[in-house]
N, C-alpha and C positions, 0 to 999 in steps of 0.2 A: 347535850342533845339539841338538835336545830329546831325551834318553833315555825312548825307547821300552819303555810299563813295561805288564805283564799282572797281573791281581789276584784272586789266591783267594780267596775269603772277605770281597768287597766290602762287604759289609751289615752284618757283625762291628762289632764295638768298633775291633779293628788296623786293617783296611779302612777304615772309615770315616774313620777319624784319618788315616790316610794321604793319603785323596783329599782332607782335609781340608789337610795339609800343600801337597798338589800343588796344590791353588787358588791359591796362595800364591806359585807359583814355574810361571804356564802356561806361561811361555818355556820352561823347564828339562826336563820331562816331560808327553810323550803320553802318553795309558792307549789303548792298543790292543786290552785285551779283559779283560770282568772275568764272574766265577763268583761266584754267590749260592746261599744256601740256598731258601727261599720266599717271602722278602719282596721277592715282587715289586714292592712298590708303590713301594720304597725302588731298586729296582734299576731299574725306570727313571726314577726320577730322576736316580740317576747315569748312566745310558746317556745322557739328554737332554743332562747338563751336560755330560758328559764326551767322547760321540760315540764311542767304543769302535765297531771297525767286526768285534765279535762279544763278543756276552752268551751265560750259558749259567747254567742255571736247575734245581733239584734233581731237579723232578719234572717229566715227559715233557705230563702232563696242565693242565701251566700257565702251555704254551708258547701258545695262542690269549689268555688272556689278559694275558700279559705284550705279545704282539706288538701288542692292542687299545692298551696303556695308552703305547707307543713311537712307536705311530702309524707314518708316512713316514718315519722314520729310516732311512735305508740298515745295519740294522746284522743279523747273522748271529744268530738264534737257535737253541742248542742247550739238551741237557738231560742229567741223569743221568751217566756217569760216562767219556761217550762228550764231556760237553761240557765237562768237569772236565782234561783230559788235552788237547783241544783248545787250551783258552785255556792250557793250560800247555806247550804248546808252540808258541805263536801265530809264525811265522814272521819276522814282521816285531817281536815282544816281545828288546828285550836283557835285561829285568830280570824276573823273576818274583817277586810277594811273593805267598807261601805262610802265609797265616793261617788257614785254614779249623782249626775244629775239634774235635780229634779225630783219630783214628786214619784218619780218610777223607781228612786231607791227606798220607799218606806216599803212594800209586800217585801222583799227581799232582806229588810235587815230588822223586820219583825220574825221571818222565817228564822234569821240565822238565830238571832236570841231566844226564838222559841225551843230552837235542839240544841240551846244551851254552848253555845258559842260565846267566846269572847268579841266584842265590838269593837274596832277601831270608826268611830263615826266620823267622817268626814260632810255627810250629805244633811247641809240643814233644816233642808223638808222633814227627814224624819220626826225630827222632833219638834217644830212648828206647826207641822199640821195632824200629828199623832201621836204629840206628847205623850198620854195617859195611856196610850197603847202599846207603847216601846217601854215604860217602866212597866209596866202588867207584864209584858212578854220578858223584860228581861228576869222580873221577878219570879215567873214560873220555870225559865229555863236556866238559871244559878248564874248567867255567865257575867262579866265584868262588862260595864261601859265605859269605854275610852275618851275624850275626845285629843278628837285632832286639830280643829279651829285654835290659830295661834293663841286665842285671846281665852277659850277654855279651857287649852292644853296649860296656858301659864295662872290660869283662878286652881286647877285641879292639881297642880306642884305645891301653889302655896298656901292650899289648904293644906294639903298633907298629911295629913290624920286630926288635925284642927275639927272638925267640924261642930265642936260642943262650946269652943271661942269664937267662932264669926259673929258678926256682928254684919255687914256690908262687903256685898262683892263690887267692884268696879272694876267696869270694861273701858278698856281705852280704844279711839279710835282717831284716826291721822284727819280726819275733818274733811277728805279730799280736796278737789280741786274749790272748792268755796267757802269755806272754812271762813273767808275774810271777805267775801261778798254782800253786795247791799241785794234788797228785794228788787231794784231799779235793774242791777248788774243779772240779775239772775233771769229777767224778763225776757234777754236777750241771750240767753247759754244757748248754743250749734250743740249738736252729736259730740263735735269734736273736741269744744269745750269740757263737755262731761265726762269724754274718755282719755281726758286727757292728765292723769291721774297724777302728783306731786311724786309721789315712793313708788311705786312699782307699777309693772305693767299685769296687767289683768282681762280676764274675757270681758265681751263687753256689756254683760249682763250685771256683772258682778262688778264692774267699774263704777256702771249706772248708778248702783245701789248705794254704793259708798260717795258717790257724791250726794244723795237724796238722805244717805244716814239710815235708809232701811232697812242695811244688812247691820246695823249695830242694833234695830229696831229687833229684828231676827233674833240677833245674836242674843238679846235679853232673855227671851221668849226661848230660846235654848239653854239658858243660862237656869233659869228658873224650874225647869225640868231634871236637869245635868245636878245641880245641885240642893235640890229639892229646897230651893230658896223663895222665900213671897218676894214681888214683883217693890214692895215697898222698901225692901233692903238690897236692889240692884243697881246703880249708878250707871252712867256714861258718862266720860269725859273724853273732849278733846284732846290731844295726844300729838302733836304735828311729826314729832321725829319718830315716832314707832320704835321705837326702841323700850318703852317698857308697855309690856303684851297685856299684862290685867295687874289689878293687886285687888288685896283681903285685909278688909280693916276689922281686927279683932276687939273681945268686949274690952280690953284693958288700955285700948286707944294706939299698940302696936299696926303698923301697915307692911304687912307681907307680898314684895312682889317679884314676878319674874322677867327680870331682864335679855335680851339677846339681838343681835344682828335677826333685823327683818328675813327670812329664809324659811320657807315651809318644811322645810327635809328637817328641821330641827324639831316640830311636833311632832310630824311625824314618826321621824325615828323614835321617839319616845313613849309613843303609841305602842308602836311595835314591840319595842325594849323591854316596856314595861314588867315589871317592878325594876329591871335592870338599866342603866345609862350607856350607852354606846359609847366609847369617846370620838373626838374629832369628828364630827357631824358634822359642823359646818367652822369658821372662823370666829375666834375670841372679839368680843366688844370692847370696842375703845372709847370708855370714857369721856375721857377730855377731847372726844371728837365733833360734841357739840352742847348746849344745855339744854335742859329739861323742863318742859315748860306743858300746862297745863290748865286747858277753859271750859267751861260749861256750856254745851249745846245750844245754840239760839235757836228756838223753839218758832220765830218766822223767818230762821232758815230751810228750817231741816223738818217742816209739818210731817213726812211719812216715816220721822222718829216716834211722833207722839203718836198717829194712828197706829204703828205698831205697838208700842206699848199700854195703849187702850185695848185692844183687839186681846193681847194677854191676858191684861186684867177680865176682861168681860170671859173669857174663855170659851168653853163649846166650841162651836164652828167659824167662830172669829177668826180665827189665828187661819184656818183654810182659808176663808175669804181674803183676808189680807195679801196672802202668799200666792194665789191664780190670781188675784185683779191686777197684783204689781207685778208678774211676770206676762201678763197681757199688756199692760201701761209701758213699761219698758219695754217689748217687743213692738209696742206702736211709737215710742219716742226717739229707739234707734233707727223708724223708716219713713221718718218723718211726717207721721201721720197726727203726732199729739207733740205738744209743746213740754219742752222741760218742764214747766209751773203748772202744766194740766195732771202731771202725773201721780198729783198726791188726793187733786181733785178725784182722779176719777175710781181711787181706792177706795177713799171715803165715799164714793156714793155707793159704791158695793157694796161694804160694810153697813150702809143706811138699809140696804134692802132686802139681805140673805145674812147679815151678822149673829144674827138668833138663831140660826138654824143648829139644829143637834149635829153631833159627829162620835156615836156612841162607839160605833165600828167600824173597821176597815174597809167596807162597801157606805158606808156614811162619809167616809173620809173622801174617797177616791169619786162619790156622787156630787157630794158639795162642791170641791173644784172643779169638777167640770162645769157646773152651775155658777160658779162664780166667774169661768173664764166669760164662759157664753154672755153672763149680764154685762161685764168689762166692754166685751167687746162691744156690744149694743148700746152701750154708754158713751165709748170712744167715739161709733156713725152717731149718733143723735147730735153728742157734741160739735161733730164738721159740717152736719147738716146743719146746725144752728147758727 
């Protein structure tokens, strides 16, 4: 029987790879209802292929036109955040993948867990800024948590049923584009510089971050949730060839890890899959095609690594604050308003001023960020005024 799969953030990069993977296997998985941002024109093309019998669409105002471009299709159109919580609790949905985003995937895949859905988590807000929310929600509604992130899709293979042998989970990551840079070199990093990423091409948010190391900062902070692991048994390591995604160093001094061709259709097919393997996902790894080589973080390179990994350990409303200040900071450093080396600055002075703050609930969550974008930005003018 085909697993019955709902999809946040169908138009996305994850999305789209996803339904790309699910071409691939029609026996295997229906999509029973998918959520886009605005790009309508792309969303019903997937409605068309896909038959989804409910789409749901950002904005209220472009729902006549998306219903023009689906034509006769029997299928349910919503909108805004009424349609977001819909398909994330689609009735007839066993699987929910959660890619939107942004901070506007956590009400939506706290919903899905709460009616006891299964998670494919793609969206790292969830659980950086609502950790203890998402494990309460999934705990009351029984469902399974996935992830998708290469690097916890391959810690959550090589545990494996392990969990009573770990000892250290380590995350690997490709160093970005500076990796080998002096503080002198970094003084002077362009936009262009920073997007200008060694392995793969990427949005330019998420480029940013992997050059600054904050999404490996993140990725801890997900880690530590995902696997209900203390912040004192989770590693980073540089990793230049991306080719091995995480490993699990167990108590008997064995290292469990999972290897593959960089390719995201490989997590997440196995997201999907899951407990089952898909075969031919993507292309076999070739070895002898380069070695293996692996550094420890410099710590005055990569400063909005440790702020992120502070911000976990302090916990409460930290881990919010972190994640609105650096998504303000990199939205002022791709428009050339903040200097690449301002960017870690002006995290940490957020964290200086609202890091304390509670975030008991999901109106605590979703209040603190905005409060921390508003202080970011107030930080960033003062800064150009100064």
């Amino acid at each position: 029987m085909a697993k019955r799969i709902s999809i946040l953030g169908s138009t996305g990069s994850i999305g789209s790879q996803a339904l790309e993977v699910i071409s691939a296997f029609p026996e295997k998985v229906e999509v029973v209802a998918l959520a886009a941002g605005n790009n309508i024109e792309k969303l019903a093309e997937q409605a068309k292929k896909f038959r989804p019998s409910l789409v749901s669409i950002r904005d209220h105002q472009k729902i006549p036109q998306l219903q023009e471009l689906i034509g006769d299709l029997p299928c349910q159109i919503l909108a805004g955040e009424e349609g977001l919580l819909a398909v994330a609790t689609h009735s007839q949905a066993q699987l929910v993948l959660s890619s939107l985003v942004g901070i506007a995937g956590l009400p939506p895949t706290l919903a899905a867990l709460e009616a006891g859905r299964d998670v494919a988590l793609a969206n790292k807000e969830s659980l950086v800024t609502g950790g203890q929310l998402v494990r309460d929600a999934q705990m009351r509604g029984g469902g399974m948590l996935l992830p998708v992130d290469s690097e916890h899709s391959a810690l959550f293979q090589a545990i494996d049923g392990r969990e009573r042998e770990v000892e250290k989970l380590v995350l690997t990551a490709s160093g970005g584009p500076f990796r080998n840079a002096t503080k002198a070199d970094l003084a002077k990093v362009t936009v262009a510089d920073a997007l200008n990423h060694p392995n793969w091409q990427m949005g330019a948010k998420v480029t940013v971050d992997s050059a600054t190391m904050m999404n490996k900062g993140l990725e801890v902070i997900e880690a530590h949730w995902l696997f209900d692991t203390p912040y004192e048994r989770i590693q980073v390591l540089v990793h230049p060839q991306s080719i091995v995604h995480s490993l699990v160093t167990l108590t008997d001094g064995s290292i469990m890890a999972q290897l593959a061709v960089a390719d995201m259709r490989l997590p997440i097919a196995y997201a999907l899959s899951y407990p089952q393997r898909w075969p031919h996902v993507v292309s076999n790894l070739d070895l002898t095609q380069k070695p293996l080589s692996f550094q420890r973080p410099d710590p005055e390179l990569f400063p909005a690594l440790g702020l992120a990994l502070e911000a976990g350990k302090v916990g409460g409303g930290a881990p919010v604050v972190l994640n609105g200040a650096n998504e303000v900071a990199v939205a002022a450093f791709l428009e050339e308003k903040l200097s690449y080396l301002g960017i870690a600055p002006v995290i940490e002075e957020a964290l200086a001023k609202l890091g304390g703050e509670r975030s008991g609930s999901l109106d605590d969550v979703l209040a603190l960020d905005r409060a921390a974008r508003s202080i970011a930005k107030e930080i960033i003018t003062n800064r150009k005024g100064g």
